[in-house]
KOLLO-273925 format. One record per residue (C-alpha): residue number from 1; x, y, z. Coordinates in steps of 0.001 Angstrom, whole numbers, plus 524288, in hexadecimal, padded with zeros to 5 digits. Example, Ala and Ser with C-alpha at 12.3 -4.5 7.8 and 13.67 -1.06 7.14 Angstrom:
SITE_1_8300C_7EE6C_81E78
SITE_2_83566_7FBDC_81BE4
***
This chain:
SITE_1_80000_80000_80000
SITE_2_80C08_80AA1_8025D
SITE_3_810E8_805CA_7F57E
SITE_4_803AC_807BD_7ED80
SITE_5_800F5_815AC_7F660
SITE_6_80F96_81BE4_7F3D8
SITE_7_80E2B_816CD_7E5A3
SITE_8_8022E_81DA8_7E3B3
SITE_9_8044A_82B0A_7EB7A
SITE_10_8105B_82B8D_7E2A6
SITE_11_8089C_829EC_7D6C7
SITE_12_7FCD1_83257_7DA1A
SITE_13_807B8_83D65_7DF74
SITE_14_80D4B_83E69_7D23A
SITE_15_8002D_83E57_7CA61
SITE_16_7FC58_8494E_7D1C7
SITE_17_80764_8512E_7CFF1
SITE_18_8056F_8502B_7C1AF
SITE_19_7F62E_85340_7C491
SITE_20_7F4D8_862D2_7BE6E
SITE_21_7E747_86240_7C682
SITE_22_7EEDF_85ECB_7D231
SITE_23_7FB17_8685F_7CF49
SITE_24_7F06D_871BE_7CE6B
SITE_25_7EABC_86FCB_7DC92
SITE_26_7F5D6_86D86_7E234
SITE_27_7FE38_87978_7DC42
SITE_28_7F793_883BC_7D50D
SITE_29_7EA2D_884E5_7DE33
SITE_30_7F23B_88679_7EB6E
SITE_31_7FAB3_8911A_7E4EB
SITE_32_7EE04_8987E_7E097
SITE_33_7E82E_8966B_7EEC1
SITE_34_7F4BC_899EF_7F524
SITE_35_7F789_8A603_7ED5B
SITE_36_7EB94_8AAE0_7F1D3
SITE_37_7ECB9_8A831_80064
SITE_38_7F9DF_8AEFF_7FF4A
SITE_39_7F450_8B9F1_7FAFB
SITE_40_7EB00_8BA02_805A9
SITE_41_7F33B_8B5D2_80F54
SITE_42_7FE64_8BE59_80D82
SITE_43_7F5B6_8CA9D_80F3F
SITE_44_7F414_8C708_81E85
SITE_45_80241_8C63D_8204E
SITE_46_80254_8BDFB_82972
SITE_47_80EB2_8B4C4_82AB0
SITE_48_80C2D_8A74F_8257D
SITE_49_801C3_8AB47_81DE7
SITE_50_80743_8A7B3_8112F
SITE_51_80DE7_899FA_81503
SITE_52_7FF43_8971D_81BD8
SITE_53_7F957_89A89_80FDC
SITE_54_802DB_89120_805D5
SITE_55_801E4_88766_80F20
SITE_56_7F373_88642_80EF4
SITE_57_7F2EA_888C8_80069
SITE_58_7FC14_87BDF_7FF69
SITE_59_7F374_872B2_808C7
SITE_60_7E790_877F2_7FF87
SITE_61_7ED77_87272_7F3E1
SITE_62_7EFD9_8650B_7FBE8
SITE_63_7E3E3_8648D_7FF24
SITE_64_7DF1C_866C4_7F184
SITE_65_7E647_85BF7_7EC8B
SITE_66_7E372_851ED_7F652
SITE_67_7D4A8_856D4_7F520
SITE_68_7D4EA_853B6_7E5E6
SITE_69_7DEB1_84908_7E619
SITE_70_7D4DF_841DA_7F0E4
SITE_71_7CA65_844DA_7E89E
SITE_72_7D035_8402A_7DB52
SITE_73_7D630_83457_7E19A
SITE_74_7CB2D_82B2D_7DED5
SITE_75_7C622_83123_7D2FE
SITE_76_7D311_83001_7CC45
SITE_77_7D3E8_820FA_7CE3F
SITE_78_7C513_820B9_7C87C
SITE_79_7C8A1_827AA_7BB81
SITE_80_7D4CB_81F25_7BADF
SITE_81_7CC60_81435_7BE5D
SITE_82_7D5EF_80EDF_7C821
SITE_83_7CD23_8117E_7D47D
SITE_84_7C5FE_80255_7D3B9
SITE_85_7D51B_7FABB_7D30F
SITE_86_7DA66_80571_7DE7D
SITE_87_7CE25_80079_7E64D
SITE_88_7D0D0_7F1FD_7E37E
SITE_89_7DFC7_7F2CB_7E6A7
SITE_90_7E5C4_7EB20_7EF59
SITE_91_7EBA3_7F81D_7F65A
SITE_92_7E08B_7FF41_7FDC7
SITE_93_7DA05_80AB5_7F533
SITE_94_7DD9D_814C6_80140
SITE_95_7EC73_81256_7FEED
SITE_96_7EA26_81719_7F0EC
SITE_97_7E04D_82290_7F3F9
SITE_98_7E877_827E1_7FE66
SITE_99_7F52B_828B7_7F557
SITE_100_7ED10_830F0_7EB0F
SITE_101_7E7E0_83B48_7F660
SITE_102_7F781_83B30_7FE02
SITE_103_7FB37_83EEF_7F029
SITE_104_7F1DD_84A66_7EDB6
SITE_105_7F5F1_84E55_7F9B8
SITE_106_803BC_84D2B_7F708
SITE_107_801E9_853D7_7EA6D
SITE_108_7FB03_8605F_7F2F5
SITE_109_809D7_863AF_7F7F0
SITE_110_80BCB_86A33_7EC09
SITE_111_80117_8730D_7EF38
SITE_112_808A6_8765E_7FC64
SITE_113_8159F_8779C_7F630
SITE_114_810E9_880EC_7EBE1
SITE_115_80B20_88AB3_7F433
SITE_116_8147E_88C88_7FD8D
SITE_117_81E32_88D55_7F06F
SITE_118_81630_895C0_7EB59
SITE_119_812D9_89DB0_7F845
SITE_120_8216A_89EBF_7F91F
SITE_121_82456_8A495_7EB51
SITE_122_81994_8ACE7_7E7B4
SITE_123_814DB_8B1DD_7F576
SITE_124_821AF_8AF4F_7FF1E
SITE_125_81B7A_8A636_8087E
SITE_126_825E9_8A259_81251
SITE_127_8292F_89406_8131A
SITE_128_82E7D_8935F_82064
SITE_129_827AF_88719_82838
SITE_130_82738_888E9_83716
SITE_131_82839_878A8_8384B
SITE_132_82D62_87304_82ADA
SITE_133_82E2E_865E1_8306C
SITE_134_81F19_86558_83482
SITE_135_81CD5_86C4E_827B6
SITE_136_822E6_860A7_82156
SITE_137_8194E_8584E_82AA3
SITE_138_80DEC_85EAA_828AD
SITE_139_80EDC_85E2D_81864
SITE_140_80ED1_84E82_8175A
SITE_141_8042B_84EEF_823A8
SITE_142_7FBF8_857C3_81C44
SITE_143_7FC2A_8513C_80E49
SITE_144_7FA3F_843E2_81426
SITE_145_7EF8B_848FB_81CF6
SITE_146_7E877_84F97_81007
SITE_147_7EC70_84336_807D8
SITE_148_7E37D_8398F_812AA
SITE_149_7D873_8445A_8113F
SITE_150_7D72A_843EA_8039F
SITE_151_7D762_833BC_80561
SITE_152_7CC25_835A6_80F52
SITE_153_7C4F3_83D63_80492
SITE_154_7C850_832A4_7F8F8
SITE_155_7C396_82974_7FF52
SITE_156_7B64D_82CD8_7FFEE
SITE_157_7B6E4_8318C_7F090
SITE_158_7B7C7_82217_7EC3D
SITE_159_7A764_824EE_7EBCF
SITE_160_7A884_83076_7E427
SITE_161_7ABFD_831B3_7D5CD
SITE_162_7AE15_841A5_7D6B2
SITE_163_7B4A4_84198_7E25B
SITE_164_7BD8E_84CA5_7DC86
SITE_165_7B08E_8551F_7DBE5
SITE_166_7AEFF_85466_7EBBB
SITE_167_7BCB0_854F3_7ED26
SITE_168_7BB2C_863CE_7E6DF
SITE_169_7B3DB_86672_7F2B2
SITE_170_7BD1B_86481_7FE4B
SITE_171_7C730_86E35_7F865
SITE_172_7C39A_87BBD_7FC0A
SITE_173_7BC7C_8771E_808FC
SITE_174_7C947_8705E_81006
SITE_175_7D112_87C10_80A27
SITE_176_7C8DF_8850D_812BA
SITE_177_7C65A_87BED_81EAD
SITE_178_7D31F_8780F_8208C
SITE_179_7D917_88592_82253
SITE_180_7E219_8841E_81578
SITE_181_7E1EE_891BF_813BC
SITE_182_7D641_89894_81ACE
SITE_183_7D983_8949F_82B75
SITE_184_7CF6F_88BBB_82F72
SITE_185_7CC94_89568_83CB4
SITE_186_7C853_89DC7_833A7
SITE_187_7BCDE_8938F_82DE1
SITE_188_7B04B_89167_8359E
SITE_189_7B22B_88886_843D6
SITE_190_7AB1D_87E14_83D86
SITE_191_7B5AF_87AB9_83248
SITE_192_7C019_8789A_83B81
SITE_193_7BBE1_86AA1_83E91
SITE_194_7B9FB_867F2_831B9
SITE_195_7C7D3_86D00_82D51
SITE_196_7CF10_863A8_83932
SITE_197_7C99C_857C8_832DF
SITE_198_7D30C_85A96_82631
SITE_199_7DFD8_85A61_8253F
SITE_200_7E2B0_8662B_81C86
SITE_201_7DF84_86D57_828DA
SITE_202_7EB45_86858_82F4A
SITE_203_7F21F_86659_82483
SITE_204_7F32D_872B3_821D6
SITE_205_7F463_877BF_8316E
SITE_206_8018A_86E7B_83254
SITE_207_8072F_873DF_82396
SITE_208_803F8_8810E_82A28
SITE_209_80857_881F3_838B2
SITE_210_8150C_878BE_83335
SITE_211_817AF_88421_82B11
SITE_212_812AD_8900A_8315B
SITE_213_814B2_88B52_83FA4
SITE_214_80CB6_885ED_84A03
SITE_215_80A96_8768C_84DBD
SITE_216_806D3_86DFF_84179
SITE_217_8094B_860D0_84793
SITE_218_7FA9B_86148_84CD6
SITE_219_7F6A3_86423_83EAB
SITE_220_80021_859CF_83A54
SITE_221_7F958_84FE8_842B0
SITE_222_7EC4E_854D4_83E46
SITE_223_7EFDE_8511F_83196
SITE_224_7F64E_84354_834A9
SITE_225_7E9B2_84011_83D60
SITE_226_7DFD4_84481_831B8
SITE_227_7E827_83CAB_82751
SITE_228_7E67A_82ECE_82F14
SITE_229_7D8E9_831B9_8309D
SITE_230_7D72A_836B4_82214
SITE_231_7DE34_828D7_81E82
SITE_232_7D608_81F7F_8267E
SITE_233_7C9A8_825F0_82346
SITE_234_7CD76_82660_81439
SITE_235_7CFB1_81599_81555
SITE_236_7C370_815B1_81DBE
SITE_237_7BB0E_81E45_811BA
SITE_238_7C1AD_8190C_80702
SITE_239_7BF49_80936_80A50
SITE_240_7AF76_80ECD_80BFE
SITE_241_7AF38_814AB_80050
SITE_242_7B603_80D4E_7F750
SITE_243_7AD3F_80163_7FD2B
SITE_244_7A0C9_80A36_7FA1C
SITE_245_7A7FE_80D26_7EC54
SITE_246_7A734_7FE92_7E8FB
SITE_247_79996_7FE85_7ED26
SITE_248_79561_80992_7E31C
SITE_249_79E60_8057B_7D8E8
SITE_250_7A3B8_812CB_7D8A0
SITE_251_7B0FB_8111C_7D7BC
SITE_252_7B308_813BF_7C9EE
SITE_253_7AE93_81F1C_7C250
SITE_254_7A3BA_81485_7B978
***
């Protein structure tokens, strides 16, 4: 099962790279969003404000790829027709499905690395990290904490042949609820339990206070503890669904 999932990340890391629709979500869009948070950002003067800014702008474009990638994941084995002999396997479906979303999530550093790049360049964003060696942490907690989420979400789109279409929906929401850009103290009371329950939130409170200052070890573990229970619920949905899949005969796109 290693061998299969490392062959497979791999593989689906290098399509995507070569993905324009992906290159496009995970570069271009972040530096549009970015560019304009700068701009707002940099009129409170306020120190930080333009490293907060980039960083945010970077976990948006992670999140946008592991949103889409999740979302595509099962469709793209249905146009390939592939998705019936990956259920059959010998090696568990999960190991498979959870490559393809660690890899869209993997693919969403770009994002990151291009705004603060860019940020850097353009705007003279200081790169100085207050705890490089928990920033360095917090990046692989972060993308494996997204990369479980968006295996959590596959795994119930094994019933749905447009799963990309609800995909589309959870975009702009988590951007706002998970204080990416806009603090979540700022939101109504009532979206702050909401915005614990996914890891963005802490994801992007560990990139931050690693960077900016502050304790992001909590955060850290946030993200650790939501990523196990992403996982087991994922195995728990997908084995449901892909048993109800059978049922309907909906596997395949005929």
């Amino acid at each position: 099962m290693l061998r299969v999932f490392l062959a497979s990340f791999a593989f689906h890391l290098k399509t995507l790279t070569l993905s324009s629709f992906f290159v496009l979500i995970t570069v271009l869009q972040p530096l549009i969003f970015a560019s304009i948070a700068f701009y707002i950002w940099r009129a409170g003067e306020r120190p930080g404000a333009l490293l907060y800014a980039a960083l945010g702008a970077g976990l948006m474009g992670i999140w946008s790829a592991t949103l889409f990638g999740s979302g595509g994941a099962i469709q793209w084995q249905r146009w390939q027709g592939t998705l019936e002999s990956l259920i059959v396997a010998p090696v568990p479906f999960v190991v498979v499905l959870v490559s393809i979303t660690l890899a869209t999530s993997t693919i969403g550093l770009y994002a990151l690395g291009g705004t603060l790049l860019w940020g850097r360049l353009l705007f003279g964003v200081p790169l100085e990290l207050e705890h490089p060696l928990l920033f360095l942490l917090a990046l692989p907690a972060t993308v494996v904490s997204l990369g479980l989420l968006g295996l959590l979400l596959s795994s119930t789109f094994v019933l749905y042949r447009n799963a990309n279409a609800l995909s589309n929906l959870l975009e702009y929401p988590v951007w706002l609820i998970t204080g990416l850009l806009v603090p979540v103290s700022l939101l109504p009371g009532w979206v702050s339990p909401i915005s614990w329950l996914i890891a963005p939130t802490w994801g992007v409170r560990a990139i931050r206070e690693a960077a900016l200052g502050g304790d992001p070890l909590a955060a850290i573990g946030m993200c650790t503890v939501l990523g196990a229970v992403y996982l087991l619920l994922g195995i728990v949905f997908l084995r449901l669904f892909e048993r109800l899949a059978r049922e309907r005969a909906s596997l395949s796109l005929t």
